[in-house]
N, C-alpha and C positions, 0 to 999 in steps of 0.2 A: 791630761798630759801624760806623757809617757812614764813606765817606771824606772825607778833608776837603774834596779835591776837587773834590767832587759836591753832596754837600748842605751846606751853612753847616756853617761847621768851629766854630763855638762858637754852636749854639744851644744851650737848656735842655731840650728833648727830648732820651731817652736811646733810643739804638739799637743794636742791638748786630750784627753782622757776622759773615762765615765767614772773611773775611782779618783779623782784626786791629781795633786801636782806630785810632784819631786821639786831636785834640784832645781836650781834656777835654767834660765832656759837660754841664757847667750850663754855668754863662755866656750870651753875648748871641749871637743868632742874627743874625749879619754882614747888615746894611746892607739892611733887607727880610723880609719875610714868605716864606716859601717856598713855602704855599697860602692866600693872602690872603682873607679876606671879601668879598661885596660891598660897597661904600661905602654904609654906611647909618644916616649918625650919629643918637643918636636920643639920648634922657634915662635911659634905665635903667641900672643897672648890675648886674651880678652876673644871679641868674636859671639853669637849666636848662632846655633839653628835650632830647625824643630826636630822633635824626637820622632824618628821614623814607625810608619806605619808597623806592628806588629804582626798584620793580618792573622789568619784564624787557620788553626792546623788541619788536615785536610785527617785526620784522624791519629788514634791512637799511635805512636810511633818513639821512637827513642833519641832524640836529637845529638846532632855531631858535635860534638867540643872535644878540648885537650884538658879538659879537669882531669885531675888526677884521680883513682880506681874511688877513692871514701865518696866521691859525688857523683851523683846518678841523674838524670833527668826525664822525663817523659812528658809527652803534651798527649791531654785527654782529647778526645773527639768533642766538641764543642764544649770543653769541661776547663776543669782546671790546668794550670801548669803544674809539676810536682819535681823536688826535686829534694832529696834524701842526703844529708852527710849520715856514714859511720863512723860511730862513735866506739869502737868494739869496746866493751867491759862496761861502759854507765848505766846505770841506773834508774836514771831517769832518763824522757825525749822531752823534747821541746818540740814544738810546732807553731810555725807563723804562719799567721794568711795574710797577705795584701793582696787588699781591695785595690784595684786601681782608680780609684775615685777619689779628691780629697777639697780642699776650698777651693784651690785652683780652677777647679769646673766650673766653679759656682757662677752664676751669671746677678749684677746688683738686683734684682729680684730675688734671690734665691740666697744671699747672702746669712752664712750659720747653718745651710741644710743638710753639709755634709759631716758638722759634727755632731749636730741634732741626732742624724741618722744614727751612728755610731752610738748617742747615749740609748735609742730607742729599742733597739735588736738586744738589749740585757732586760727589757721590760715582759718579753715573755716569748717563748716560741711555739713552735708545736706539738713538739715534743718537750718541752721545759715550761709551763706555761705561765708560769713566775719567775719575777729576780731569784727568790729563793731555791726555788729546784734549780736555776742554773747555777747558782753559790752552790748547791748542795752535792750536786754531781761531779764539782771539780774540788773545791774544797771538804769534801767526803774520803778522799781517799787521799790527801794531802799535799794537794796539787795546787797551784796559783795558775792566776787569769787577768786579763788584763786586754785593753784595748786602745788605741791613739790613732785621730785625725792629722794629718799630716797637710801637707797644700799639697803635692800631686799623689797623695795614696792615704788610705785607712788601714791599719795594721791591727788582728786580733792576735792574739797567744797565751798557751797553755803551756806549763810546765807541770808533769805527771811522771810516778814511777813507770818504768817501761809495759809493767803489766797491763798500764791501765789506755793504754795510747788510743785502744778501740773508743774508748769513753770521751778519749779530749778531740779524736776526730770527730765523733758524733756531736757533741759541744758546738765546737765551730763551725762545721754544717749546718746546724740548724739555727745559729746566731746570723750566719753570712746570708743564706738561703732561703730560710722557713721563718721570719721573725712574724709576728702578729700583727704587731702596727697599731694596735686597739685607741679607738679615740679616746680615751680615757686615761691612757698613757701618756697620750701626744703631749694633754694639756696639762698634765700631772708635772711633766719633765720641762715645761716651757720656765717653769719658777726656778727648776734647779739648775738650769742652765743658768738663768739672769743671775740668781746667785753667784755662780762659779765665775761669771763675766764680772760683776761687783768685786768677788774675788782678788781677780789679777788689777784689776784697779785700784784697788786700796794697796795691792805690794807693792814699792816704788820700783825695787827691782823689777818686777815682771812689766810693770808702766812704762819703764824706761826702755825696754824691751822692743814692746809694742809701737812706742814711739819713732826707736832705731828706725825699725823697719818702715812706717812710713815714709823716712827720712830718706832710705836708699829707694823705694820702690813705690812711692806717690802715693796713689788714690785708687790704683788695678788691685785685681786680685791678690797679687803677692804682697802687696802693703798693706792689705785691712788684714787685724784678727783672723783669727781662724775660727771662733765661736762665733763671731758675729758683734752686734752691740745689741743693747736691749732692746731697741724699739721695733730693729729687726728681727728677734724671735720670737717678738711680743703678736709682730704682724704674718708670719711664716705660716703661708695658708698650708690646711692639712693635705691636698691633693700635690701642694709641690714638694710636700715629704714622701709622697708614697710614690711619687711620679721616681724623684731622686732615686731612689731605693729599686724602684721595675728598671732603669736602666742602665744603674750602675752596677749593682750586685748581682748580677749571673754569674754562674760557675766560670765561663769562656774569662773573663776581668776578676780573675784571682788566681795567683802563684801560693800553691801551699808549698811549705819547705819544715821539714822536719830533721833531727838531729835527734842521734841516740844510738843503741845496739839493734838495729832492728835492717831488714833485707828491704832493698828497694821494690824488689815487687808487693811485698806485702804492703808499702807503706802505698802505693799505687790504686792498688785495691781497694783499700780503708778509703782514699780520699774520695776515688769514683762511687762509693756506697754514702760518703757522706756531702756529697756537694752535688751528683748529680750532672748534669748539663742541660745548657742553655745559654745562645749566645745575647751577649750583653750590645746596648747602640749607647755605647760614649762619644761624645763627640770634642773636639780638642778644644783645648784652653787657649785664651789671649794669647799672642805672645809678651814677651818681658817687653817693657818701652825702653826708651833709648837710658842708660841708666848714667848718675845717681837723677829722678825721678821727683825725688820730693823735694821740698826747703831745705839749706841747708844747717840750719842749727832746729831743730825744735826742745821748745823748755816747758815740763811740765811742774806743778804744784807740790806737796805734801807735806804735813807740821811732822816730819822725823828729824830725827838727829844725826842722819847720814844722809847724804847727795849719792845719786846714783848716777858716774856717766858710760854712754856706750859711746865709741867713735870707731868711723871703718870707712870703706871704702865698695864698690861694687867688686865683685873678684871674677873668680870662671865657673863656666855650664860645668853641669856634671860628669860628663866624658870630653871636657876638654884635653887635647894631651898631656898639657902641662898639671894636670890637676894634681898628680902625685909629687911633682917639687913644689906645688899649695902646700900640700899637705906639710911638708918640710918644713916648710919656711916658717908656719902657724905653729909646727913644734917648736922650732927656733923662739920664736916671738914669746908665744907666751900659753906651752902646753908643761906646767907642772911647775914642780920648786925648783928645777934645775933652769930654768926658762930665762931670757932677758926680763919680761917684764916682772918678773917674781922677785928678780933678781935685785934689780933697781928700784923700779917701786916700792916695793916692800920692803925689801930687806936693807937695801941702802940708804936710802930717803926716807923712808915710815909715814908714805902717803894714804897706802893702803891697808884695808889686813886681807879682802879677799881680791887678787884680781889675775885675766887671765886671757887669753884669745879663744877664736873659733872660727869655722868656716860653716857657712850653709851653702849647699848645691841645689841648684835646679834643672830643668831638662835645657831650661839658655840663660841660665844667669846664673847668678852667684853675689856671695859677701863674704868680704873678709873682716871680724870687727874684733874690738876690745872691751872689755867691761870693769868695773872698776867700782866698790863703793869707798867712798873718802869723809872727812870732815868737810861739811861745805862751807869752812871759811878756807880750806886748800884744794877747794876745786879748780882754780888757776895754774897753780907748779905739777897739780896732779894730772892735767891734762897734758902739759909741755914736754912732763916726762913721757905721758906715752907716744907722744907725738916725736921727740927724738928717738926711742927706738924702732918705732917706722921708718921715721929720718935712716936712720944708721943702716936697714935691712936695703932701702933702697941705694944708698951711696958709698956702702963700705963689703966687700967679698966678706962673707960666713969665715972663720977661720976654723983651720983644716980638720982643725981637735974637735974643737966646739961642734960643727956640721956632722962630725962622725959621731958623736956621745947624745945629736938630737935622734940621727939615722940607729943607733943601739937603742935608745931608747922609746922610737917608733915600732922599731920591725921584732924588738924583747917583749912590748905589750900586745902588736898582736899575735905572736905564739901562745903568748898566757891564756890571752882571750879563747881563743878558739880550741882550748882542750876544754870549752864548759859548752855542755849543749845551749841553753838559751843563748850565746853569743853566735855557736856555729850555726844555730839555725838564722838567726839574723842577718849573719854573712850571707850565708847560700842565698836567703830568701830577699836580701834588697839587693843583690846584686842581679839574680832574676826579673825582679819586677823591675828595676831601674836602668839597667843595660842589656837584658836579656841575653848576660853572657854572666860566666862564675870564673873569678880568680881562683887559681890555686893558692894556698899560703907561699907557695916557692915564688910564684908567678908576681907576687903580693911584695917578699922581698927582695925581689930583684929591683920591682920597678924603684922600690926605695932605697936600694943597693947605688943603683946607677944613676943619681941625683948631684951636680955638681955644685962647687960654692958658683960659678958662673951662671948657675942654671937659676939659684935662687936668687942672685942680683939681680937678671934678666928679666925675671916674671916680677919682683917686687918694683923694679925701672917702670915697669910697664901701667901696675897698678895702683901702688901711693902715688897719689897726684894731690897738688892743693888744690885741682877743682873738680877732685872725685870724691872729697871726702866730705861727711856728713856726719854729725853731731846730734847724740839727745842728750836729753839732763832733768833728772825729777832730783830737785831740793827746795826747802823749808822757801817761804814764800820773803822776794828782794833777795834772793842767792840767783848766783847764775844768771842773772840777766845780760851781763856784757863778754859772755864766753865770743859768743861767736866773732870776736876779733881778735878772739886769740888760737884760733882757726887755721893757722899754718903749721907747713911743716918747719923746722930749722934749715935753713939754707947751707 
């Protein structure tokens, strides 16, 4: 799973990691989009396509946008993408690689190979030929690392004093490009993976999760796990890890992006010395099926003392137009202690102590959900409450204050954010890899500038629906069995 760190420590995308969890993995994605849309409000809502071809740059060259001067871009000849924020005065760079490869490719054969991959490339490379020389080279000189599978991308990242940027390029070069792959690793990592999968099974939270998602998104790719289950990495023959690995990892299916004091030609140079070129054959994923996809209530097990529920609905693609009054609306709902649901649940009612929204994007789908741990004998009123303030986004205008004080407190977080490299290279680097275009921060809050109370009735009108929504629930065993008829919104 991702660090908290690095990427939003409570968005509703799930990612799973070679070090370890964080935060839980629904919830609200802290104060901002992480790969924003362009701003392009329009009247639709809901809708799929696919994500257009990329194709491969005909060489070396400096690509046309209106970012503003701190962003840089270049496309390598069959190499990487690269694209540079200045940071003038820091300290430290940050640098991100996304892989464009993540579960989403995975085909039910191959199911877990793309996180596998991702725990395999820390086993040794060719120039690092241990875990430890890779620990040693980045945490040697006071640096952090870190890695996440995603479902449409794998994300590696370095944080290093500026001096040392030559060191955390070379790092991720030969993690992404030169790994070793040793059978003796393969089968080493098979146990620590079932482990990590045992893991999020015994968290109810993270179960509850898991379960969400098959709830919105069935039995396709976007519904299962992103590590897999255990029988499937038990069975993950070795030629379809290394097959995974020859045709997703080439230089051509990776965006590096880095942030820090440093000139964008140099940072140009360092990546072509460490990544090299070589074009990649990805081939595209399923599309999304007609959504919500799976059952609509799923209830799972566990002897705790707290019920976990998630409830939501299917939302929009990642460049949909409207995705930035999403974005709003999820502030609204329930991103922080100023929030409705924080507001009511918690603090009014004392159903909850943690609970809170989120959105996850995909290249044609989307969720909009809520999460909530409760006493499971008021998992009943604790659901109805969330359910009226859905109710209330889709039947009642944002009022004027309220709307402006979520929009202050969207477009205040991401200024915060992006004076820190590890966040600015996140920006630069998923909006790269995910739209193949970079907001500016102005561009960023304009779009959230020009957000109306009409605009979030509209797209809420569109998407709370009673037969869009979908229900999980992990508590103590004879809890929760008769939710699902309570399964409306308030009329």
């Amino acid at each position: 799973m991702r660090p908290a760190q690095w990427m939003p420590a409570r968005r509703f995308p799930d990612a799973r990691s070679v070090r370890g969890r964080c935060a839980r993995r629904i919830a609200v994605e802290r104060r901002g989009r992480e790969h924003p849309p362009p701003p392009r409000p329009g009247p639709d809502v809901g809708g799929a396509r696919r994500p257009r071809d990329l194709g491969e740059p005909a060489g070396r060259r400096e690509l046309s946008c209106t970012i503003a001067r701190m962003f840089q871009r270049t496309a390598l000849p069959d190499g990487p993408r690269v694209i540079s924020a200045r940071l003038p005065g820091a300290r430290s760079v940050s640098v991100a690689a996304y892989v464009l490869a993540g579960s989403r490719l995975e085909s039910p054969e191959q199911v877990g190979v793309a996180h596998f991959m991702e725990h395999l490339t820390f086993k040794g490379t060719a120039g690092y030929p241990t875990t430890r020389a890779i620990s040693e080279a980045i945490e040697g000189v006071g640096g952090s690392f870190n890695a996440a599978t995603d479902r449409e991308s794998t994300i590696y990242w370095v944080r290093v004093p500026t001096r040392e940027t030559a060191r955390a390029m070379d790092v991720l070069g030969e993690l992404i490009v030169r790994p070793t792959l040793a059978d003796a690793e393969i089968g080493n990592e098979r146990q620590v993976i079932v482990e990590e999968i045992r893991s999020y099974l015994d968290d109810p939270a993270e179960y509850c999760q898991i379960l969400f998602q098959q709830a919105i998104f069935g039995d396709g790719a976007l519904g299962r796990e992103i590590c897999g289950d255990e029988g499937a990495i038990r069975a993950l023959p070795e030629p379809t890890i290394r097959d995974f690995w020859s045709r997703t990892y080439r230089p051509a299916n990776v965006v590096v992006a880095l942030a820090g004091d440093l000139e964008h030609g140099a940072v140009v140079d360092l990546s072509a010395r460490a990544f090299g070129s070589g074009n990649g054959v990805v081939g595209g994923f399923a599309p999304a099926p007609a959504l919500p996809a799976g059952e609509r209530y799923l209830l799972g097990h566990r002897d705790t003392s707290q019920a976990h529920i998630a409830v939501g609905v299917p939302a929009l693609r990642r460049d949909h137009p409207d995705a930035w009054v999403l974005t709003v609306l999820n502030t609204i709902l329930g991103d922080g202690m100023s929030s409705r649901l924080f507001q009511s649940v918690r603090e009014e009612q004392g159903l909850a102590y943690d609970v809170g929204s989120g959105t996850a994007e995909y290249a044609d789908a989307g969720v909009l959900g809520v999460s909530a741990g409760v006493d499971p004998d008021r998992l009943a009123p604790a659901l109805a409450a969330i359910l009226v303030e859905l109710a209330r986004l889709r039947d009642e205008p944002v009022p004027v204050d309220e709307l402006a004080k979520a929009k202050a407190y969207l477009s205040g977080g991401l200024e915060l954010r992006l004076d820190e490299t590890r966040h600015l290279a996140s920006w630069v680097g998923g909006q790269e890899a995910m739209h193949d275009r970079v907001l500016t921060l102005d561009e960023a809050l304009e779009a959230v500038a020009v957000v109306t109370s009409d605009d979030v009735q509209r797209v809420a009108g569109g998407l709370i629906r009673d037969d869009a929504l979908r229900l999980a629930v992990v508590a103590p065993r004879r809890r929760g069995t008769r939710l699902d008829a309570k399964l409306r919104l308030p009329a």
